[in-house]
C-alpha positions as a printed Julia matrix, in Angstrom:
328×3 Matrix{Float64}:
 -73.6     3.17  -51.45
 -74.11    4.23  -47.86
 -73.75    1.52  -46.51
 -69.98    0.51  -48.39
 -68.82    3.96  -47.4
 -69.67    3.21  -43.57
 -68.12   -0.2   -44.03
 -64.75    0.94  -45.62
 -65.09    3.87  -42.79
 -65.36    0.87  -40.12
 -62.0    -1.03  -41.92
 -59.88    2.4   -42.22
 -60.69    3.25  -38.26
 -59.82   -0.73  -37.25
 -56.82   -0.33  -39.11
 -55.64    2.91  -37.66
 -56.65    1.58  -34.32
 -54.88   -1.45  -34.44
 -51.71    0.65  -36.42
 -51.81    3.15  -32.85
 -52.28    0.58  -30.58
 -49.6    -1.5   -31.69
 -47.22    1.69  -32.2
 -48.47    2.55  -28.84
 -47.81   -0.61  -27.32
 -44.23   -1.25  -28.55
 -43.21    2.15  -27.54
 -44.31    1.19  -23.39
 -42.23   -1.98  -24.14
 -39.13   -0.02  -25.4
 -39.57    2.68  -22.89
 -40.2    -0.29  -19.91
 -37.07   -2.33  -21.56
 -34.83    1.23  -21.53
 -36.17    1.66  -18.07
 -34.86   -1.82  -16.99
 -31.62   -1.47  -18.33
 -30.9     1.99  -16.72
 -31.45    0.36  -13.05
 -29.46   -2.13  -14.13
 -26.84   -0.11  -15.74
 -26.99    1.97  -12.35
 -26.44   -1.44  -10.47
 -23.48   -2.54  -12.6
 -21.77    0.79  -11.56
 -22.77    0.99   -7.67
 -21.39   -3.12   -7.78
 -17.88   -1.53   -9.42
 -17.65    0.93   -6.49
 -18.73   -1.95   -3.77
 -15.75   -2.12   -1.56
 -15.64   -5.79   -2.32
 -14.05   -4.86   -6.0
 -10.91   -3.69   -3.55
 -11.07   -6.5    -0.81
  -7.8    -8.0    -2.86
  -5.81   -4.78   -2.33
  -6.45   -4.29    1.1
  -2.93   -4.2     3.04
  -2.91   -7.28    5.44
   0.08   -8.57    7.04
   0.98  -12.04    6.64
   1.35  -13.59    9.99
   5.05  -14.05   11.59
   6.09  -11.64    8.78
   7.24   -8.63    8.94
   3.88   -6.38    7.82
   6.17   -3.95    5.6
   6.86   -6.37    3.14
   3.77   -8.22    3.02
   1.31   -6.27    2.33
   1.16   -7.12   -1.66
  -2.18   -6.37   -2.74
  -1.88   -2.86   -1.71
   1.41   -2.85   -3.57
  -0.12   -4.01   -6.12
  -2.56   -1.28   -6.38
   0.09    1.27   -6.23
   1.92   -0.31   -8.6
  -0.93    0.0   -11.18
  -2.17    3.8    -9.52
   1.26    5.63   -8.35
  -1.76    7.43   -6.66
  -2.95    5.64   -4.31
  -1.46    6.48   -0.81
  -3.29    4.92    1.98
  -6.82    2.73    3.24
  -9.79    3.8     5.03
 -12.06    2.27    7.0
 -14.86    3.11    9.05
 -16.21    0.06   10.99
 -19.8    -0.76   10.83
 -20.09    1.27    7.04
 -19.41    0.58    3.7
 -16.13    2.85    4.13
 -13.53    0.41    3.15
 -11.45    1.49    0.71
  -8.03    2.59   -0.75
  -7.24    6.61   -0.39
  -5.87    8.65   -3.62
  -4.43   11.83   -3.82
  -3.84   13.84   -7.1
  -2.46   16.83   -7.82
  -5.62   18.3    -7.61
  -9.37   18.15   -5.9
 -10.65   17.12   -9.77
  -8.94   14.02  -11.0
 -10.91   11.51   -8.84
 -14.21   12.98   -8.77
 -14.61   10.9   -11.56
 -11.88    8.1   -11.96
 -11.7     5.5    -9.55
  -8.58    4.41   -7.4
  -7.68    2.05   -9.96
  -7.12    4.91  -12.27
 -10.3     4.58  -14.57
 -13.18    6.37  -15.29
 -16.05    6.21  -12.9
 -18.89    8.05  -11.58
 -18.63    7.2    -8.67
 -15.01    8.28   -8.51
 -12.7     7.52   -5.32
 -12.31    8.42   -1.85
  -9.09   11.09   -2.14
  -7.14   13.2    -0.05
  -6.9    17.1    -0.45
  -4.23   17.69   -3.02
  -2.95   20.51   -0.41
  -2.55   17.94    2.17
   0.53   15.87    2.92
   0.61   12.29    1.88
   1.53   11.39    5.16
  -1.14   12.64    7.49
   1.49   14.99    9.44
  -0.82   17.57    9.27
  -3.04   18.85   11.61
  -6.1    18.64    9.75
  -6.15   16.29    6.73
  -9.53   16.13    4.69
 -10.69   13.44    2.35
 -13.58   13.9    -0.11
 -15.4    11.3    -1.69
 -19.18   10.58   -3.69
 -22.44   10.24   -1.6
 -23.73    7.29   -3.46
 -27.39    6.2    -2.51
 -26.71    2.51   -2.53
 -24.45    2.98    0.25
 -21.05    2.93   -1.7
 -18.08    5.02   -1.16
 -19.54    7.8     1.68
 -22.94    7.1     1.21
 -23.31    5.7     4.56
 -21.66    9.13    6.7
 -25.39   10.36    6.35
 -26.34    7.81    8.88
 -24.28    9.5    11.58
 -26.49   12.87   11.96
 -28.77   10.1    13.57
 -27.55    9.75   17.06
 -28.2     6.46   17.73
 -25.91    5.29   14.97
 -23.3     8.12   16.36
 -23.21    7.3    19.22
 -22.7     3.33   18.6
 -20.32    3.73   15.69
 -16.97    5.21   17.08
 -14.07    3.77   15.48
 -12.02    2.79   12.35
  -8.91    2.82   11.25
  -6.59    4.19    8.35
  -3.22    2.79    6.77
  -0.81    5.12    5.7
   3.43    4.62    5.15
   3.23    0.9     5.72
   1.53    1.58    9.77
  -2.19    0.88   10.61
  -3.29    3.27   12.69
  -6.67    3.86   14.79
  -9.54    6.86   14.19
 -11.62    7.76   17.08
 -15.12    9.3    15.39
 -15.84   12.4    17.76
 -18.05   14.47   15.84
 -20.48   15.12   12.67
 -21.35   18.06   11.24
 -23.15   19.32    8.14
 -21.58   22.65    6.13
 -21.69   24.5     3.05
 -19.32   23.71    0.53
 -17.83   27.23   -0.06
 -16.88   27.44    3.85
 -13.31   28.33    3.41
 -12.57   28.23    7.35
 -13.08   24.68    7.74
 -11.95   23.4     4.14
  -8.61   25.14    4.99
  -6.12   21.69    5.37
  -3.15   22.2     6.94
  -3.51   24.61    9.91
  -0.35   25.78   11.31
   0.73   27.25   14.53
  -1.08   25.97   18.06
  -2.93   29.43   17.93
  -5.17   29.0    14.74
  -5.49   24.83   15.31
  -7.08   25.3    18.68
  -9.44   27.91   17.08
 -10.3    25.92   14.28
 -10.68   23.05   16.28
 -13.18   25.43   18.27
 -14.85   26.55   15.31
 -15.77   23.11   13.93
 -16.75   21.71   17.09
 -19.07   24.83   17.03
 -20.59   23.47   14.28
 -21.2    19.95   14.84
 -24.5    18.36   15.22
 -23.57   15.29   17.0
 -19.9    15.6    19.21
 -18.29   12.84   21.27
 -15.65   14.18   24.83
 -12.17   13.24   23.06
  -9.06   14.75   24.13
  -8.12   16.67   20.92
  -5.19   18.94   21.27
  -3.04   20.96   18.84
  -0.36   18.47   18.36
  -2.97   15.52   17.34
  -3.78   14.93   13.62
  -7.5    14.55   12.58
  -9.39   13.71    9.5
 -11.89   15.47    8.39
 -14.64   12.82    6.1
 -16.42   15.04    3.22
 -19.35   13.84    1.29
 -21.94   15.9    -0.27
 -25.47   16.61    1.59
 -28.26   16.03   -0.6
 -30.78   18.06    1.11
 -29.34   21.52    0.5
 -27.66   23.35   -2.04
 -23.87   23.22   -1.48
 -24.73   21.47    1.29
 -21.72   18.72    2.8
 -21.78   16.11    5.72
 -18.44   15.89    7.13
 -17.12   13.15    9.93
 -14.34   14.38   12.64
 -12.14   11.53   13.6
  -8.75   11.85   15.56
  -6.1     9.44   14.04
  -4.18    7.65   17.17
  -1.7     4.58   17.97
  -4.46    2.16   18.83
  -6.33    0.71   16.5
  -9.95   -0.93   18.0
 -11.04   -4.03   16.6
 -13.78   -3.61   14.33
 -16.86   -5.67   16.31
 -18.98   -4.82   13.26
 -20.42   -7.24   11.26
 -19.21   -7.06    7.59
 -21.63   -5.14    5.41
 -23.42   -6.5     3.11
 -21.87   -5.33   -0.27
 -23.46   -7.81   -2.28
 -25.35   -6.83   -5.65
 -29.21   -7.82   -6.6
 -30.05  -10.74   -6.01
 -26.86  -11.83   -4.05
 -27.78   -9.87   -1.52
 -31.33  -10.93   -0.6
 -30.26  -14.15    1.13
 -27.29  -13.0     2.3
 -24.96  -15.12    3.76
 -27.27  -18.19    3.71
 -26.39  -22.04    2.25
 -28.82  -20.51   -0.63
 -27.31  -17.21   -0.91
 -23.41  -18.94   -1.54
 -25.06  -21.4    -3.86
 -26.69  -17.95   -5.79
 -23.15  -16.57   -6.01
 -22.18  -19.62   -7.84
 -23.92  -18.18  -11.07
 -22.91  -15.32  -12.54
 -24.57  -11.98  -12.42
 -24.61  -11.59  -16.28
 -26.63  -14.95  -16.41
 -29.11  -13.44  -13.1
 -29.54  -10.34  -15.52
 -30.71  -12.33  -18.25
 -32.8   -14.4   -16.43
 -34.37  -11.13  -15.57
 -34.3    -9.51  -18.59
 -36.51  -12.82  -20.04
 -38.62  -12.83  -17.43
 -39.57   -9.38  -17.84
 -39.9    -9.47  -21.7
 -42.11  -12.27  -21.13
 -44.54  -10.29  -19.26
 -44.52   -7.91  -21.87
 -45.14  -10.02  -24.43
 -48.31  -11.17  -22.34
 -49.6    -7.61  -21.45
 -49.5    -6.94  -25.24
 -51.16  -10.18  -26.29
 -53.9    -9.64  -23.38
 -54.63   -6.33  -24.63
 -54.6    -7.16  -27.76
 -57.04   -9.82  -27.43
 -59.91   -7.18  -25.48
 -59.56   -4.79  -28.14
 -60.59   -7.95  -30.43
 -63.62   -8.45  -27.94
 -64.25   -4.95  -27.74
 -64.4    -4.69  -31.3
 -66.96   -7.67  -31.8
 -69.23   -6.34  -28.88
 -69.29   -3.24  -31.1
 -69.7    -5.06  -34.32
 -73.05   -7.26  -32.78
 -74.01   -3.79  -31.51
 -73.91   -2.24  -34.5
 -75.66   -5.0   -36.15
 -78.58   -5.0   -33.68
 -78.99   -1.13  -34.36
């Protein structure tokens, strides 16, 4: 009698083992598989804010044409957001996109510059500003994404190095490309009314604000910056500190540089690991839903396998224990 009771105690503990482990088990796989699909749901966005989603819009003149009536993709893009009032670009970063402008500082914090909802939002002027960069200091605000995407990449100037060999770009605005000259970077609190104050009239008070940021800047270059220029003031939030911003001075001129730069490498996973290569181009052929699933098999095969390799040592653990027992 003994004995039965220690034998149905043996099945009932076997069974709630292998009920555990199993429940166990499947939950690692469903919280590995929910894992998975987050940093891919996280890719799918920072791919939607790549500025290779707004390469088509980008105002280019046709050659022997005259520019102002030629630039159709950007027309385009107004046509579809009334918003959208200008381009950015800052060469040698992803900073290459369209400019918004709404009638207030909330709107495109989280809709993009093709008018729908994203979290990574779009790179907009302050509503206070003019639309036409007359003023004297003009600020545009936009997401520090840590892929890189809208101004993820104005970090990278508090390094000096990268300062001092990044120093142009350029920004279109009513139908005219014009240059910006990069001649400082600074990092602020959010809440500092005296330099998020667009607008500055009166030689007086631009001179000392223009004093008071250069005060303030970690990295400056020697550009001739005078009351009667325009500059643009780059705003992206500084993840280190509370309330903390990184903000890029650049002076808006006639001449526009040539951008020497390479062209970043916007490309999602796994376009982007062989880059521009005969391989990479042939990867691009497929499309990313299929790479994703590829993936997403892949992965749920090794799952499978972990499971049916633990599995099979709790088996052999339970035998060694049974021939144990026995022995005993």
């Amino acid at each position: 009698m003994t004995q039965d009771r220690k034998s149905t105690g043996k099945i009932i503990v076997k069974v709630l083992d292998s009920i555990i482990s199993n429940i166990l088990l499947i939950l690692a796989a469903l919280l590995f598989l929910l894992g998975f699909y987050a940093l891919w749901d996280s890719q799918q966005v920072y791919a939607a804010a790549s500025p290779s989603e707004y390469e088509s819009y980008k105002p280019q003149a046709q050659q022997g044409k005259d520019p102002l009536e030629t630039f159709t993709g950007f027309k385009q893009l107004q046509k579809r957001n009334p918003d959208v009032m200008g381009w950015i670009n800052i060469y040698g970063t992803n900073v290459d996109y369209p400019v918004v402008q709404g009638h207030d500082n909330e709107k495109y914090i989280n809709t993009d510059a093709l008018g729908e909802y994203s979290a990574t939002g779009a790179l907009f002027l302050d509503s206070r500003n003019s639309k036409n960069f007359d003023d004297f200091n003009s600020i545009i605000y936009g997401h520090h994404v840590d892929s890189g995407v809208m101004f993820g990449h104005l970090s990278r100037f508090m390094d000096k190095k990268f300062f001092d060999s990044h120093k142009y770009g350029s920004i279109y605005y009513n139908g005219k490309q014009r240059g910006l000259e990069i001649f400082g970077v600074m990092e602020v609190d959010a809440y500092d009314g005296d330099i998020y104050n667009p607008g500055i009239r009166g030689d007086a008070q631009r001179m000392q604000y223009l004093s008071n940021i250069l005060a303030h800047t970690a990295h400056k270059r020697d550009i001739s910056v005078g009351p009667h220029d325009s500059i643009v003031l780059l705003s992206t939030c500084y993840l280190n500190a509370t309330n903390g911003r990184h903000i890029v001075l650049a002076k808006i001129t006639d001449k526009v540089h040539p951008n020497t730069f390479k062209k970043v490498n916007n490309d999602p996973f796994p376009y982007n690991v062989f880059g521009d290569s005969t391989f990479g181009r042939l990867l691009r052929n497929i499309p990313l839903w299929v790479w994703y699933f590829i993936i997403f098999i892949l992965i749920l095969i090794i799952v499978l396998l972990l499971i049916v390799l633990y599995r099979a040592t709790q088996r052999k653990r339970a035998r060694d224990k049974e021939l144990a027992d026995d022995k005993a």
